[in-house]
BALOBA-1460 file (C-alpha; in Angstrom, 3 decimals):
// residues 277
<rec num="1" residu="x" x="135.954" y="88.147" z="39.865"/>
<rec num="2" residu="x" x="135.574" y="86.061" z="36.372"/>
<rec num="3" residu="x" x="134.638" y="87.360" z="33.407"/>
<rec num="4" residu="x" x="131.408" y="85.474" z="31.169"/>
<rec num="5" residu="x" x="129.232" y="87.070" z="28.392"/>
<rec num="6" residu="x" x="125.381" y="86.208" z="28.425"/>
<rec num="7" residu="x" x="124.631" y="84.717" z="24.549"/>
<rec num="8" residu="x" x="121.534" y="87.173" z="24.658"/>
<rec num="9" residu="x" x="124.696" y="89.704" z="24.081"/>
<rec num="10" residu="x" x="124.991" y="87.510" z="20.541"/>
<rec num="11" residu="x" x="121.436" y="87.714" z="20.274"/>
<rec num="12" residu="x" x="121.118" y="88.960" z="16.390"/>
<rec num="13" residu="x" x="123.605" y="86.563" z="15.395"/>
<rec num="14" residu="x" x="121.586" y="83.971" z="16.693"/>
<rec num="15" residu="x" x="118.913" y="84.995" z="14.666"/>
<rec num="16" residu="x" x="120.851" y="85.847" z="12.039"/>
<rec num="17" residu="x" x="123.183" y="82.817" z="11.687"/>
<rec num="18" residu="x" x="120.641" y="80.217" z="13.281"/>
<rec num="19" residu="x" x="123.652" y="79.751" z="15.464"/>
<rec num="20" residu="x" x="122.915" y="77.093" z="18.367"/>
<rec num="21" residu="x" x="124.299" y="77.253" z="21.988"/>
<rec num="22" residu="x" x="127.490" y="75.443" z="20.651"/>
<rec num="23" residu="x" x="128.240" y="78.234" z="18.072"/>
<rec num="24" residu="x" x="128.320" y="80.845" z="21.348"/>
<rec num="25" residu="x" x="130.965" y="78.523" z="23.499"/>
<rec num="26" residu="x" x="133.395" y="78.247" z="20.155"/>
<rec num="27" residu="x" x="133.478" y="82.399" z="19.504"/>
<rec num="28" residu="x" x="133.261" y="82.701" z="23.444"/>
<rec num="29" residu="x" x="136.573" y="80.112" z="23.208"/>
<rec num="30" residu="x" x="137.782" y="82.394" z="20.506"/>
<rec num="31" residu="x" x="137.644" y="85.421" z="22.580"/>
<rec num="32" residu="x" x="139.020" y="83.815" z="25.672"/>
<rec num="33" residu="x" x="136.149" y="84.194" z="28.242"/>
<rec num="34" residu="x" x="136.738" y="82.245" z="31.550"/>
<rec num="35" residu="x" x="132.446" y="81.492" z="30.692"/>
<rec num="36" residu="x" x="129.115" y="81.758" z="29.642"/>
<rec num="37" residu="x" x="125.540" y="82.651" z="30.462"/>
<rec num="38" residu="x" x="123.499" y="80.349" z="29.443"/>
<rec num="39" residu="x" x="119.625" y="80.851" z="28.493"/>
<rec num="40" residu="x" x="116.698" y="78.669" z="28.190"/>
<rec num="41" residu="x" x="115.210" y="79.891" z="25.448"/>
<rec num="42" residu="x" x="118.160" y="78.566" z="22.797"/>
<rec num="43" residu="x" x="118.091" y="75.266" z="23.062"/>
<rec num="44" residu="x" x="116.992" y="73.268" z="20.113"/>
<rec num="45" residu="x" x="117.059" y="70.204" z="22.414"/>
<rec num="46" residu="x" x="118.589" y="70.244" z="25.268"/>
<rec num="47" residu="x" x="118.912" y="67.050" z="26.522"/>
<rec num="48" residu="x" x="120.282" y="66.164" z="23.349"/>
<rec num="49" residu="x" x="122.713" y="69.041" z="23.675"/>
<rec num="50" residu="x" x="123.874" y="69.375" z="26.818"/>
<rec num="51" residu="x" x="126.554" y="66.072" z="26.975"/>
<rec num="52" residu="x" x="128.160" y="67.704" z="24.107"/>
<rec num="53" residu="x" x="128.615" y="71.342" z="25.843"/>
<rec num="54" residu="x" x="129.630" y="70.352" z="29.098"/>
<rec num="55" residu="x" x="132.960" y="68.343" z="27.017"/>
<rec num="56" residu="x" x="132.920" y="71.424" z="24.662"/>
<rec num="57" residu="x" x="133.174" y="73.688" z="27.963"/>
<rec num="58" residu="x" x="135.684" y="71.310" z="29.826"/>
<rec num="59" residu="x" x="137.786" y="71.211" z="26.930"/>
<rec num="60" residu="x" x="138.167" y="74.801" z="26.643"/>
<rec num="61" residu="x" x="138.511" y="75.368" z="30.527"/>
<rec num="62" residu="x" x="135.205" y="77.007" z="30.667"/>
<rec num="63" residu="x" x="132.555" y="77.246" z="33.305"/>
<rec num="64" residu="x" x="128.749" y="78.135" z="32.836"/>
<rec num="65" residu="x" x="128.390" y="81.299" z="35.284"/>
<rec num="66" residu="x" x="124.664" y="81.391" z="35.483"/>
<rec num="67" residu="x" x="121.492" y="79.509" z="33.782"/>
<rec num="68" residu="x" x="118.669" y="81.968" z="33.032"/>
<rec num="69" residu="x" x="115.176" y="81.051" z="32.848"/>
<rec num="70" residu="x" x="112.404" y="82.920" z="31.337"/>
<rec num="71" residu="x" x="109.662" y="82.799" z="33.687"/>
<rec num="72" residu="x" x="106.661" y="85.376" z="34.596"/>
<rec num="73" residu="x" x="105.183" y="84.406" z="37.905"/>
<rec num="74" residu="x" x="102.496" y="87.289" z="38.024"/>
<rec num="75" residu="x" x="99.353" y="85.990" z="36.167"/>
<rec num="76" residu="x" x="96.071" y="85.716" z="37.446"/>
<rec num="77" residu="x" x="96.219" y="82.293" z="35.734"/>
<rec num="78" residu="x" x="96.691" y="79.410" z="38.496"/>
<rec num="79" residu="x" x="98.144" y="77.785" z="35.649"/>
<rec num="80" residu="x" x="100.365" y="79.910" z="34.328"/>
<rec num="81" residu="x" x="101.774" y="80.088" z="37.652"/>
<rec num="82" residu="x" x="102.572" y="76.885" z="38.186"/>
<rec num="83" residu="x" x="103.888" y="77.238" z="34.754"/>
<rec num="84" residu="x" x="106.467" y="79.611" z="35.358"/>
<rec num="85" residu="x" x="107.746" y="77.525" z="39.212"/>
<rec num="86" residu="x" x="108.051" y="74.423" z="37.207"/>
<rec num="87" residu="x" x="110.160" y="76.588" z="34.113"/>
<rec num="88" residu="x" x="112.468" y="77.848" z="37.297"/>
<rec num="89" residu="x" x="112.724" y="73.897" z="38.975"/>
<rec num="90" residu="x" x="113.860" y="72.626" z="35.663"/>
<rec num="91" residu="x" x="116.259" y="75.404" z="35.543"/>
<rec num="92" residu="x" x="117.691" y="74.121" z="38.829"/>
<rec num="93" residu="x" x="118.209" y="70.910" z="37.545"/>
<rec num="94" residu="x" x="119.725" y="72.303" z="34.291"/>
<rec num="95" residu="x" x="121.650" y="74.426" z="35.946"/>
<rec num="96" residu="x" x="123.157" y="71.449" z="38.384"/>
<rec num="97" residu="x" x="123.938" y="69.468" z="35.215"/>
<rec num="98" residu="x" x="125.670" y="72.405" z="33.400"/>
<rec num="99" residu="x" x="127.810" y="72.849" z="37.022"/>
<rec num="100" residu="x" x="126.909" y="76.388" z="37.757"/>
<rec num="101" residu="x" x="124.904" y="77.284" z="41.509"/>
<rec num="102" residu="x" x="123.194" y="80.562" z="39.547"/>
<rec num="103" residu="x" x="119.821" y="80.486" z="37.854"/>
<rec num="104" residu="x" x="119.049" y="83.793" z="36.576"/>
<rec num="105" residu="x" x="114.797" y="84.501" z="37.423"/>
<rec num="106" residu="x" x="112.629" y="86.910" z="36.775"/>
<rec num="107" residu="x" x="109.429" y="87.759" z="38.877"/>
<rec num="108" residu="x" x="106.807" y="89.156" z="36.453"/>
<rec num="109" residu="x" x="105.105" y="92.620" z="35.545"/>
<rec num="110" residu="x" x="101.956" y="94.622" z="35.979"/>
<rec num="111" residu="x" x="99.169" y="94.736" z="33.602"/>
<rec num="112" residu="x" x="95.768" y="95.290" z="33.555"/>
<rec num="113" residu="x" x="93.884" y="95.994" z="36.120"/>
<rec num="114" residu="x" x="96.828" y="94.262" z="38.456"/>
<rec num="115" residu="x" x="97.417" y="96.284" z="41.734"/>
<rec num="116" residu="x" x="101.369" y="96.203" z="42.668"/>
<rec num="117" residu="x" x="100.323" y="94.263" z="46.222"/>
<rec num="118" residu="x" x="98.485" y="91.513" z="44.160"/>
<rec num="119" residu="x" x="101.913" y="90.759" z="41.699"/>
<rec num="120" residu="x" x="103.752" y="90.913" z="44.241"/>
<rec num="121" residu="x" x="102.319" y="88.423" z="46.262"/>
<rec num="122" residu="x" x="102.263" y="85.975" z="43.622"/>
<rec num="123" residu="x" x="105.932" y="86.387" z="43.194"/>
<rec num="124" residu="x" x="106.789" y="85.710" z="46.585"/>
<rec num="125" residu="x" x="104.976" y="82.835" z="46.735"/>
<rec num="126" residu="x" x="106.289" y="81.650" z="43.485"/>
<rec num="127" residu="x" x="109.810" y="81.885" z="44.671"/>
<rec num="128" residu="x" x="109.113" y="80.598" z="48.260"/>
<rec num="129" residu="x" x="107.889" y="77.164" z="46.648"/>
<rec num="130" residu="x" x="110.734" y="77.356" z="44.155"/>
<rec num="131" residu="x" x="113.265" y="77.823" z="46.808"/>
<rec num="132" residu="x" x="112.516" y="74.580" z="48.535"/>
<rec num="133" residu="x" x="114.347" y="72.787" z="45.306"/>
<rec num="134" residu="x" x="117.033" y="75.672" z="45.548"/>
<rec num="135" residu="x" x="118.164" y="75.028" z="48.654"/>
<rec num="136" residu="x" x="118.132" y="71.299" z="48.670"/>
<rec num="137" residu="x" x="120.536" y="71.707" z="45.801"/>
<rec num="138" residu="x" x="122.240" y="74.427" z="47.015"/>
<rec num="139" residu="x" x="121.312" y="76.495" z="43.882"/>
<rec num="140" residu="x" x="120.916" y="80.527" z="44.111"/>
<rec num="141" residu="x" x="117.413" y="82.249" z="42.009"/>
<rec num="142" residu="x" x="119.238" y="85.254" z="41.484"/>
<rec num="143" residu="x" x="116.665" y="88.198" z="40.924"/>
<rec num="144" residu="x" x="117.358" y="90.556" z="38.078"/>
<rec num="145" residu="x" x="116.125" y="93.423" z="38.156"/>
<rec num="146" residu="x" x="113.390" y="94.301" z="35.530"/>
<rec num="147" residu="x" x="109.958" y="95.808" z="35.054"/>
<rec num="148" residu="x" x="107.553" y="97.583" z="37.667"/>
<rec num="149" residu="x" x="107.606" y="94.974" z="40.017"/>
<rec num="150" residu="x" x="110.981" y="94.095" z="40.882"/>
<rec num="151" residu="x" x="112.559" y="96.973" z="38.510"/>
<rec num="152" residu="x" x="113.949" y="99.219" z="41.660"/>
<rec num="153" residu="x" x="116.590" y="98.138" z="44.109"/>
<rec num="154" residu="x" x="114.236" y="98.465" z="46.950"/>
<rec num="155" residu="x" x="111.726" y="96.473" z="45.273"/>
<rec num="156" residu="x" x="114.474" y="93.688" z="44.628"/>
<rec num="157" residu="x" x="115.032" y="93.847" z="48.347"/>
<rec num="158" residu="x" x="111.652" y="93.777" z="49.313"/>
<rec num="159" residu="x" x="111.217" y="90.756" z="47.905"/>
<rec num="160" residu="x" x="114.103" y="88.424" z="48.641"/>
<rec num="161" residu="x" x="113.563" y="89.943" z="52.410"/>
<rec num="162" residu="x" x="109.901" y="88.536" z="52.000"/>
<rec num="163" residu="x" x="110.982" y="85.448" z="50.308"/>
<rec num="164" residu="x" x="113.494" y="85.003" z="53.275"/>
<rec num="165" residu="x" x="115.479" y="82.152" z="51.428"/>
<rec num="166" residu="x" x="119.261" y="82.672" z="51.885"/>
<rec num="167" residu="x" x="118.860" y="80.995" z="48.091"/>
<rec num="168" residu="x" x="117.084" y="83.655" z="46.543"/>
<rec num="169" residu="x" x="118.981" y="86.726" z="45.834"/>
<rec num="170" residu="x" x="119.874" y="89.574" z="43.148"/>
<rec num="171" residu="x" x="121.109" y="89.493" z="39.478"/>
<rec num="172" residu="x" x="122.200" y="93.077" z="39.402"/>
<rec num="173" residu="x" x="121.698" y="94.243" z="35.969"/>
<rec num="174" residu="x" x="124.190" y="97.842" z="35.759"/>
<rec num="175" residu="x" x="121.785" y="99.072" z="33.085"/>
<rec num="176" residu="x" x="118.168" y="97.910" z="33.568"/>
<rec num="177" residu="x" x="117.781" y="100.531" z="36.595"/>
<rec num="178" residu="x" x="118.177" y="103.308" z="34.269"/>
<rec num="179" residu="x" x="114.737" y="102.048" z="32.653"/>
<rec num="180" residu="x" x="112.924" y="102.553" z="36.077"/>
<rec num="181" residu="x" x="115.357" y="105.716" z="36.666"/>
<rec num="182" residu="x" x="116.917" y="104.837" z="39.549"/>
<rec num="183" residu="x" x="120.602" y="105.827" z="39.486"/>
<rec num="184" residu="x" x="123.083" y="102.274" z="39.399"/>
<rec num="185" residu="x" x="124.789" y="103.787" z="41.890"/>
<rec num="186" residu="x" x="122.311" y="104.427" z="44.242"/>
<rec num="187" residu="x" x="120.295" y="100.890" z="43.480"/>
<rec num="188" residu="x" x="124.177" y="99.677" z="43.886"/>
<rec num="189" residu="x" x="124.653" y="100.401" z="47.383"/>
<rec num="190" residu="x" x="120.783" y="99.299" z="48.697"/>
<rec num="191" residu="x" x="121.581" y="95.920" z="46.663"/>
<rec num="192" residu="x" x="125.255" y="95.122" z="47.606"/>
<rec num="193" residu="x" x="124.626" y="92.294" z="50.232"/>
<rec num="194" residu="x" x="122.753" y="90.504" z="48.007"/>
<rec num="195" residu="x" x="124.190" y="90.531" z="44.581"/>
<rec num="196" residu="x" x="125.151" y="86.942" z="43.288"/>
<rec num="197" residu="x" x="125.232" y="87.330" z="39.694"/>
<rec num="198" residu="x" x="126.111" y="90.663" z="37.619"/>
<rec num="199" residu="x" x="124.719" y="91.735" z="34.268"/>
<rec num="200" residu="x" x="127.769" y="94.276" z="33.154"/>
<rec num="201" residu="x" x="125.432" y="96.595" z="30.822"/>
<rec num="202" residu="x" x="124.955" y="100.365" z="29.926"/>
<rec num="203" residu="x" x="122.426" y="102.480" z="27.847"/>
<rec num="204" residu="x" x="122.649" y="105.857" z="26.728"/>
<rec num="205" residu="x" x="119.373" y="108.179" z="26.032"/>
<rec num="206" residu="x" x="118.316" y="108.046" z="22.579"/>
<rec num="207" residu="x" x="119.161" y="110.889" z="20.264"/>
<rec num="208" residu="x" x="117.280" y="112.769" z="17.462"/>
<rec num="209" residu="x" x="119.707" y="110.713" z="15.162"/>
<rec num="210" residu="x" x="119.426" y="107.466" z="16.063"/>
<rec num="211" residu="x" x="116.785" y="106.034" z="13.436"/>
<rec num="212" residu="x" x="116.628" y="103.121" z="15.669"/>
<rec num="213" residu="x" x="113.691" y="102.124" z="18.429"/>
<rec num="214" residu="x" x="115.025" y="102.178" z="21.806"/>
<rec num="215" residu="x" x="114.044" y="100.513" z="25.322"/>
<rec num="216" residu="x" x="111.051" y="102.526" z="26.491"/>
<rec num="217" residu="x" x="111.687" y="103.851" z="30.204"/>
<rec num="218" residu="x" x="109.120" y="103.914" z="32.695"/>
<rec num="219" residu="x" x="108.910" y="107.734" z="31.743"/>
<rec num="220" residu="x" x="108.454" y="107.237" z="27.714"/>
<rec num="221" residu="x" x="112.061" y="108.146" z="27.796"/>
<rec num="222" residu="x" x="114.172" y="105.927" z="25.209"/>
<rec num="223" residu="x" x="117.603" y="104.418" z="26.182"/>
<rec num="224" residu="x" x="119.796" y="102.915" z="23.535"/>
<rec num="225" residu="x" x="122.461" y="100.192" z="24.556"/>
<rec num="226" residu="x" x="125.396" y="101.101" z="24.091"/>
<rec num="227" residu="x" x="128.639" y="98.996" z="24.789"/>
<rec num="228" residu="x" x="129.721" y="99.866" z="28.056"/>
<rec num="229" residu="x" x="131.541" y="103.200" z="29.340"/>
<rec num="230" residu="x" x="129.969" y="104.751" z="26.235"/>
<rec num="231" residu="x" x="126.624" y="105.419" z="28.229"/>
<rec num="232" residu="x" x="125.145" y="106.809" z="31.466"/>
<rec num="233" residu="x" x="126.328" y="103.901" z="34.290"/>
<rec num="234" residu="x" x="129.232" y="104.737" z="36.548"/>
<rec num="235" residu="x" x="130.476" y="101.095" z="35.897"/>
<rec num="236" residu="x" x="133.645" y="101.702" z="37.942"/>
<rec num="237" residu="x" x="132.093" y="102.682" z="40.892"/>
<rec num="238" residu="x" x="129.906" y="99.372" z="40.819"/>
<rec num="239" residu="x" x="133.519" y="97.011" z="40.199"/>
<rec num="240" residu="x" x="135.490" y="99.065" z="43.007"/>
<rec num="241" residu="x" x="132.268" y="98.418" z="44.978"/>
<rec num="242" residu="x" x="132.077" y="94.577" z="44.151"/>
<rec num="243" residu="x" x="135.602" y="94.693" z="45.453"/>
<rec num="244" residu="x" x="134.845" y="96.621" z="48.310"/>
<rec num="245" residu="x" x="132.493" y="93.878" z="49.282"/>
<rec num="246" residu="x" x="134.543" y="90.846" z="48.421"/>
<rec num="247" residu="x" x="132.393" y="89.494" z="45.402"/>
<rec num="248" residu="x" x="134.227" y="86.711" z="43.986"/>
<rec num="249" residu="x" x="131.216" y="86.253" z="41.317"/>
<rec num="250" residu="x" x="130.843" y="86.781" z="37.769"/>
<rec num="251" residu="x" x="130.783" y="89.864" z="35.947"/>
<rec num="252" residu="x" x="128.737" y="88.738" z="32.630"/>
<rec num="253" residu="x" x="128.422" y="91.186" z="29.694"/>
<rec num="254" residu="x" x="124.994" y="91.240" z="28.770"/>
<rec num="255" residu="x" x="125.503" y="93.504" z="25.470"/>
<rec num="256" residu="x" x="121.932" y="95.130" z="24.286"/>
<rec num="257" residu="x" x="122.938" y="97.798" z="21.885"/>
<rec num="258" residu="x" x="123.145" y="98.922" z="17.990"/>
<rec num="259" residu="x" x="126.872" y="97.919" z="17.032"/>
<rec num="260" residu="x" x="127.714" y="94.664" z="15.392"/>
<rec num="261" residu="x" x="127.612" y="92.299" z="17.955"/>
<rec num="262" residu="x" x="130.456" y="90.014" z="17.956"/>
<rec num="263" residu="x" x="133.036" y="93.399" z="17.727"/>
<rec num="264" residu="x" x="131.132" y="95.177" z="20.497"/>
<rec num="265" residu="x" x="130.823" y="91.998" z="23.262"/>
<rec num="266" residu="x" x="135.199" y="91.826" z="22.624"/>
<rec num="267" residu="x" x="135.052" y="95.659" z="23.577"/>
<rec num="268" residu="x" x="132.965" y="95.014" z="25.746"/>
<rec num="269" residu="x" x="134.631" y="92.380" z="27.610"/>
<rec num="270" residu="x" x="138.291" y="94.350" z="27.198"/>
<rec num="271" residu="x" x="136.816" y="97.541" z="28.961"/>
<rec num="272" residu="x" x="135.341" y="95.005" z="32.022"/>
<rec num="273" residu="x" x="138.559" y="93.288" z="32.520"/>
<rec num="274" residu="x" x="140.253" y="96.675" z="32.497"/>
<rec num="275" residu="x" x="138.220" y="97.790" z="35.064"/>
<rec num="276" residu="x" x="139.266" y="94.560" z="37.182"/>
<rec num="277" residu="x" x="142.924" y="94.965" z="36.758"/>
């Protein structure tokens, strides 16, 4: 297994610094990652861009391990639909010309009046037309898990069963099941066939001290990220597993919490590969 960070870990800094995608791949060469998660919504131009990071990634011996695309496929908008299959085609192509066979989707979320059978439905279809492109380019929509619709393991499953693309399959995101509170564990072993990509992540419940706003469970509970082993997922139990299953995938930190960022994606990254010696 490899070892990437996502930049949404560096997320504050982006803000922050106005740092660009090429400002991630020189501290991710800094810290020695064998790559990077790449995500559509930090380019400043990307076709102006992309030349430039490919040779910056080649010349630091470092591969993109997934391309993720912000896209919401559940909107009663015909529109907005085809919005969100043409944001996940161009992330196929993207992802083809940055050399990695992952693009990171999401499927949408209730609101309204929407009935579960209705969003779902629209997913499905959204990634049944999207994996026509996936498979003629032999490019994986990897599923992370997230939100009411495709938050639980079994709804993950549900839907790449109902897809029935052997191109569309899971992002497993350790943490995000805690928000739905569904043990990692648990959503581990339902998942485990299908897992392509891997969000290494952890939250902790929020505590009377913390004068910060957390993630809002499906409960009204509040998580806090937290950098991982220092919160609630049994992270070793999902690596032994990987193992157990012969992943040969990446393991990407996606850091979410209240430390400085830069300090606590290294410690994040030394606990992973820890866990993989």
């Amino acid at each position: 297994m490899k070892v990437s960070v996502s930049m949404y870990s560096l997320h504050k800094v982006v803000n922050k610094e106005n740092w660009g995608v090429m400002d991630f791949i020189q501290y991710a060469n800094e810290i020695q990652l064998d790559g990077v998660e790449l995500l559509d919504i930090y380019w400043k131009d990307k076709d102006a861009e992309i030349n430039a990071i490919n040779e910056a990634l080649a010349a630091n011996d470092m591969k993109v391990s997934a391309y993720d695309v912000t896209n919401n496929f559940v909107s009663s908008s015909e529109e907005e639909r085809k919005t969100a299959l043409e944001k996940v085609t161009d992330g196929i192509h993207t992802a083809k010309r940055l050399g990695t066979n992952v693009v990171r989707v999401f499927c949408g979320d209730l609101h309204g009046d929407l009935t579960y059978e209705q969003g779902q439905q629209w997913i499905v279809k959204g990634l049944q037309e999207a994996a026509k492109l996936a498979e003629q380019e032999k490019v994986y929509l990897a599923i992370e898990n997230h939100g009411l619709l495709a938050g639980r393991s079994e709804q993950v499953l549900d839907i790449i069963s109902k897809v029935n693309s052997p191109y569309v399959k899971s992002t497993f995101d350790t943490g995000n099941f805690l928000l739905v509170h569904q043990e990692p564990t648990n959503s581990f072993t339902t998942l485990k066939e299908e897992i392509v990509h891997v969000h290494f992540k952890d939250f902790r419940k929020k505590q009377q001290e913390d004068d910060v706003i957390g993630f809002r469970s499906i409960e009204g509970e509040e998580l806090i990220g937290t950098i991982p082993g220092d919160g609630q997922v049994d992270l070793k139990f999902i690596v032994d597993g990987l193992k157990e299953v012969g992943y040969d995938g990446w393991l990407s930190v996606e850091y979410e919490g209240i430390e400085e960022p830069k300090a606590a994606t290294i410690e994040s990254v030394r606990r992973l590969r820890e866990l993989l010696r």
